[in-house]
N, CA, C and O of each residue as an XYZ file, in Angstrom:
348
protein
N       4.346     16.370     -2.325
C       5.215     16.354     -1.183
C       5.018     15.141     -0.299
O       5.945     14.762      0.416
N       3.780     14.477     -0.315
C       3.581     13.359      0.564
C       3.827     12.266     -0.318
O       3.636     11.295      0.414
N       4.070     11.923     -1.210
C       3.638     10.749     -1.814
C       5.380     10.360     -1.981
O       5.602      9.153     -2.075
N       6.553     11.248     -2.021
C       8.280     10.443     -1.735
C       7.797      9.859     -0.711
O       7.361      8.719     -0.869
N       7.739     10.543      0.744
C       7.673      9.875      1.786
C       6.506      8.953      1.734
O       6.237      8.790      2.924
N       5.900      8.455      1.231
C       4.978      6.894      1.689
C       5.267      6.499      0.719
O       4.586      5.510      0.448
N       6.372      6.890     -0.458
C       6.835      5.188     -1.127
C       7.801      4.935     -0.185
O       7.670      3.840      0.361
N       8.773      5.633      0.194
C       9.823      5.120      1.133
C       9.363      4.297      1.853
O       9.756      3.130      1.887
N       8.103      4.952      2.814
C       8.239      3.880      4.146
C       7.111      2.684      3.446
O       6.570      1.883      4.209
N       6.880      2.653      2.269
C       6.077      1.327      1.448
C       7.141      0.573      1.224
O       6.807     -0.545      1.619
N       8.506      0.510      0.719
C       9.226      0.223      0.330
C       9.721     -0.279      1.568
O       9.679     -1.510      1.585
N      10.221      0.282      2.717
C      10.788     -0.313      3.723
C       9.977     -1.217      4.513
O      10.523     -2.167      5.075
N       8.580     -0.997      4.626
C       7.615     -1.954      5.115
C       7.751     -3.428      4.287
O       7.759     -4.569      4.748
N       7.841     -3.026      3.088
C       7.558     -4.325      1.762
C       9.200     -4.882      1.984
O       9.508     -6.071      2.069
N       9.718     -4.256      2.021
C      11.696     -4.948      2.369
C      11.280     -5.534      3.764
O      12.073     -6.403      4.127
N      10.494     -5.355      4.442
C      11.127     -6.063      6.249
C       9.718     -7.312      5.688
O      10.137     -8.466      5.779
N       8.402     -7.243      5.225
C       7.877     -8.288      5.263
C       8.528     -9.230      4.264
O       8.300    -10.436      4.350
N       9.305     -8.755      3.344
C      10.115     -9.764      2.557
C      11.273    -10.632      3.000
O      11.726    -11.539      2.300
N      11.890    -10.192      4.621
C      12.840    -10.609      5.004
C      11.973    -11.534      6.043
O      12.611    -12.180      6.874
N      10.754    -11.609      6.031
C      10.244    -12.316      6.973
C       9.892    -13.548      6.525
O       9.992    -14.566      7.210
N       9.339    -13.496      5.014
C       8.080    -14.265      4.167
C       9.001    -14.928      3.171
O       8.610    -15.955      2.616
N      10.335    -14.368      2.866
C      11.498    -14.970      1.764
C      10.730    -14.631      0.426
O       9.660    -14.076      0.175
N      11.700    -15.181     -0.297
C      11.683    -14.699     -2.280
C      11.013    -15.867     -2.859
O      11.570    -16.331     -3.854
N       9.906    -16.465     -2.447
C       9.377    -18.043     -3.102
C       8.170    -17.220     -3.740
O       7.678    -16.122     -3.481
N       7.893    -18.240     -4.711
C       6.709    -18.062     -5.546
C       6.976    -17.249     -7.224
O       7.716    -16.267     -7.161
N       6.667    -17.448     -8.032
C       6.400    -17.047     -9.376
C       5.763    -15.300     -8.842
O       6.382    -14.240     -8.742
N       4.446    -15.598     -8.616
C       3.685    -14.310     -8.261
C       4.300    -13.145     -8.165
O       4.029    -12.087     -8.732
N       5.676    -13.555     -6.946
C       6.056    -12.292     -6.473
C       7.537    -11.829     -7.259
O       8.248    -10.824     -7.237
N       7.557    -12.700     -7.718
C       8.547    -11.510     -9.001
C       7.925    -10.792     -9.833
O       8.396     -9.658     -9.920
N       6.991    -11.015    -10.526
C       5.708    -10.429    -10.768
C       5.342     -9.059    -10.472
O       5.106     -8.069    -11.165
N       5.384     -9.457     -8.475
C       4.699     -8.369     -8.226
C       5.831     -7.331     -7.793
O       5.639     -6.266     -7.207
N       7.070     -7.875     -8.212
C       8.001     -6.958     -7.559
C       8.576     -6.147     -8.833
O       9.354     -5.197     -8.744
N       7.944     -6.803    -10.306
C       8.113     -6.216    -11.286
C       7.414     -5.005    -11.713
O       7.917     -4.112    -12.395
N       5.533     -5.057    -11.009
C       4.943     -4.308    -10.861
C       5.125     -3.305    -10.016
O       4.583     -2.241    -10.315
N       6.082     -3.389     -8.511
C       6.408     -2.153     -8.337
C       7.221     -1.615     -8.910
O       6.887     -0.472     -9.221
N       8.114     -1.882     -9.196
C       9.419     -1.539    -10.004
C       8.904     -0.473    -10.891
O       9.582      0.544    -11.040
N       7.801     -0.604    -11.476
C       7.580     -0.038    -12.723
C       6.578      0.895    -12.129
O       6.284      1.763    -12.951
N       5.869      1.043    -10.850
C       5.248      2.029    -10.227
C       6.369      3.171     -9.864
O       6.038      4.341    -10.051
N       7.417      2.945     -9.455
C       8.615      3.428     -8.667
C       8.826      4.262    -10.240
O       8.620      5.475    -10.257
N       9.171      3.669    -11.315
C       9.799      4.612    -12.545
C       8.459      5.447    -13.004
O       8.627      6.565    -13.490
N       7.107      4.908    -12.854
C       6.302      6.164    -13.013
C       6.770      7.484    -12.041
O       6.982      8.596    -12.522
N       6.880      7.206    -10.755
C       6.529      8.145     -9.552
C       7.854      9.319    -10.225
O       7.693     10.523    -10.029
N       8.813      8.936    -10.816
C       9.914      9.669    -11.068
C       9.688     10.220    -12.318
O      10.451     11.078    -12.760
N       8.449      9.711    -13.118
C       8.445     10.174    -14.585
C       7.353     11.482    -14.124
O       7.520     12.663    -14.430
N       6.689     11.157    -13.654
C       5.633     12.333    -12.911
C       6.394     13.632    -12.226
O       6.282     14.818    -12.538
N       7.017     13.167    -11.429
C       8.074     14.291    -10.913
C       8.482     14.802    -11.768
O       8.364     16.025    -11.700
N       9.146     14.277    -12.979
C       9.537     15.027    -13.889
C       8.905     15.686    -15.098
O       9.497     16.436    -15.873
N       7.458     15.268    -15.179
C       6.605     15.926    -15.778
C       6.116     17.246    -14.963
O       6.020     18.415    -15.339
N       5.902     16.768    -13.983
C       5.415     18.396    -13.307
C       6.355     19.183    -13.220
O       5.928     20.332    -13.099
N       7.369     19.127    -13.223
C       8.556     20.056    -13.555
C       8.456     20.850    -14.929
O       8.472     22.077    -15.019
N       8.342     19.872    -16.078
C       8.223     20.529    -16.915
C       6.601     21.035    -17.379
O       6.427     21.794    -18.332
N       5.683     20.590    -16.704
C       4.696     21.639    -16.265
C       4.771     23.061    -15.627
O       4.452     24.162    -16.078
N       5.209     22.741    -14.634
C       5.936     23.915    -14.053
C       6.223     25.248    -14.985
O       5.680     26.353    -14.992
N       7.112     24.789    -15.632
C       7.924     25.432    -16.772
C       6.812     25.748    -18.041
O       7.369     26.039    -19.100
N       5.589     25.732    -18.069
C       4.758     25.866    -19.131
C       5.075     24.942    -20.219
O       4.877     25.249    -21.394
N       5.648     23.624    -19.793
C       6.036     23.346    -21.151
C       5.158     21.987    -20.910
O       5.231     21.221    -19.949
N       4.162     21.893    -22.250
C       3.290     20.635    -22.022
C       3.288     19.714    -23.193
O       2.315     19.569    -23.933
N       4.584     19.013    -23.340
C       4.162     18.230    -24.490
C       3.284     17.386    -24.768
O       3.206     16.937    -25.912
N       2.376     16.966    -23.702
C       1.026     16.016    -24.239
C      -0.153     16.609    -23.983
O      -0.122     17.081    -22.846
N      -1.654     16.888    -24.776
C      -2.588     17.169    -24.352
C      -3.377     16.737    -22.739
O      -2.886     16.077    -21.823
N      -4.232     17.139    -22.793
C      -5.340     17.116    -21.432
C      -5.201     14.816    -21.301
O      -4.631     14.073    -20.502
N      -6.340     14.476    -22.954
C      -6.505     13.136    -22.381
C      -5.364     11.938    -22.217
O      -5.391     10.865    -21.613
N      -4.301     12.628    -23.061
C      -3.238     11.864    -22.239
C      -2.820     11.750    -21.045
O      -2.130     10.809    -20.652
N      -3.285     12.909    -20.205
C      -2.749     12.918    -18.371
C      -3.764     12.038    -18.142
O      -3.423     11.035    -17.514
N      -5.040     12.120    -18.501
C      -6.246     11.633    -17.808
C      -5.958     10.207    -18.107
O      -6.324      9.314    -17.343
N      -5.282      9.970    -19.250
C      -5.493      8.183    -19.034
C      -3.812      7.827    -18.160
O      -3.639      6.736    -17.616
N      -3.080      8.553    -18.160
C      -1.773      8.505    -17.193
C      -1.796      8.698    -16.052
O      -0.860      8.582    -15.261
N      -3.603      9.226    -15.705
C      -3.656      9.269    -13.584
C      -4.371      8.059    -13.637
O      -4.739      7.736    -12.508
N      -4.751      7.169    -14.618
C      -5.435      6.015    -14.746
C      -4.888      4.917    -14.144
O      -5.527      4.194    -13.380
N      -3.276      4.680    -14.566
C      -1.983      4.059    -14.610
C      -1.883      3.354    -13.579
O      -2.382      2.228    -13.573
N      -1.322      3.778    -12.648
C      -1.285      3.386    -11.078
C      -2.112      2.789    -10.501
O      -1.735      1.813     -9.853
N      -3.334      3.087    -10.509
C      -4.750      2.505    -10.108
C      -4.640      1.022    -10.689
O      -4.532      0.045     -9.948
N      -4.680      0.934    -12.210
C      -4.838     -0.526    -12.693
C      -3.185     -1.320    -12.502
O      -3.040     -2.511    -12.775
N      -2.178     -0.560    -12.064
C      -1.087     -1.484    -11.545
C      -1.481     -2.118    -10.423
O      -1.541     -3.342    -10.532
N      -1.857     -1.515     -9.058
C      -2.078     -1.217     -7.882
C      -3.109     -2.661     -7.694
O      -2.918     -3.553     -6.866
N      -4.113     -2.603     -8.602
C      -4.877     -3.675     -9.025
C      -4.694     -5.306     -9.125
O      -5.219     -6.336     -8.703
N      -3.371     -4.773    -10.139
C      -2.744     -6.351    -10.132
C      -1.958     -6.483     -9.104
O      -1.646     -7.651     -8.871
N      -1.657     -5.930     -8.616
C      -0.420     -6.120     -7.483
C      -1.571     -7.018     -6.603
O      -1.501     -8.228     -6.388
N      -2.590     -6.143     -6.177
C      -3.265     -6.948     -5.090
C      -3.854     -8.233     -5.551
O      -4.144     -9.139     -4.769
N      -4.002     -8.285     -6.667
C      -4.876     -9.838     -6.991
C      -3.688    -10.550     -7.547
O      -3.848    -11.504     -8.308
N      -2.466    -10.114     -7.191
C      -1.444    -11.398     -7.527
C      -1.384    -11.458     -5.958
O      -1.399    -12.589     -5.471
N      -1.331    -10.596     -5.274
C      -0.851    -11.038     -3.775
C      -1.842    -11.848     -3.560
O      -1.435    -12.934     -3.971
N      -3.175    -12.009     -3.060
C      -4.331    -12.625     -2.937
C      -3.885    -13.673     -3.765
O      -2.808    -14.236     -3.569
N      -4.754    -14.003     -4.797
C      -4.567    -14.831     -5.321
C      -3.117    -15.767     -5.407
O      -3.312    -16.983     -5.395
N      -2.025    -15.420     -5.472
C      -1.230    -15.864     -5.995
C      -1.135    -17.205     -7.243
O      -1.002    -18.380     -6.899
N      -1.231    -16.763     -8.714
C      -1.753    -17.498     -9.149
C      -0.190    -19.089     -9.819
O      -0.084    -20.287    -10.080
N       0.654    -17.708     -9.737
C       1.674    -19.301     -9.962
C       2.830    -19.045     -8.603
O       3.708    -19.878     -8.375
């Protein structure tokens, strides 16, 4: 239940510093590719626990465990492309 609302206001925070800072750099397409693809997890999850919900589990235990992994090592690069910015 908390985690729609703080991508939204991540998303609207990351839209107003982008209207501040502009679209330059290699990095940040990059890193806007990396959210992009955080954003289609957050909706694939939603829709897994649904069909959790429903008793229906098509993947074992260590597949979730390396899929709560996911995010963490995106989250990762996001910040060491921001930092860094390497191109």
């Amino acid at each position: 239940g908390i985690m729609t609302p703080a991508m939204v206001a991540s998303l609207v925070f990351g839209f107003w510093l982008w209207l501040g800072y502009g679209f330059r750099g290699g990095w940040l397409h990059a890193k806007l590719a990396l959210v992009v693809l955080l954003i289609a997890f957050h909706f694939w999850c939603a829709a897994t626990i649904r069909k959790l919900a429903r008793d229906e589990t098509p993947h074992g235990h260590v597949f979730y465990r390396w899929m709560n992994e996911l995010p963490a090592v995106v989250m990762i690069g996001i910040v060491i492309l921001v930092v860094v910015k390497p191109f």
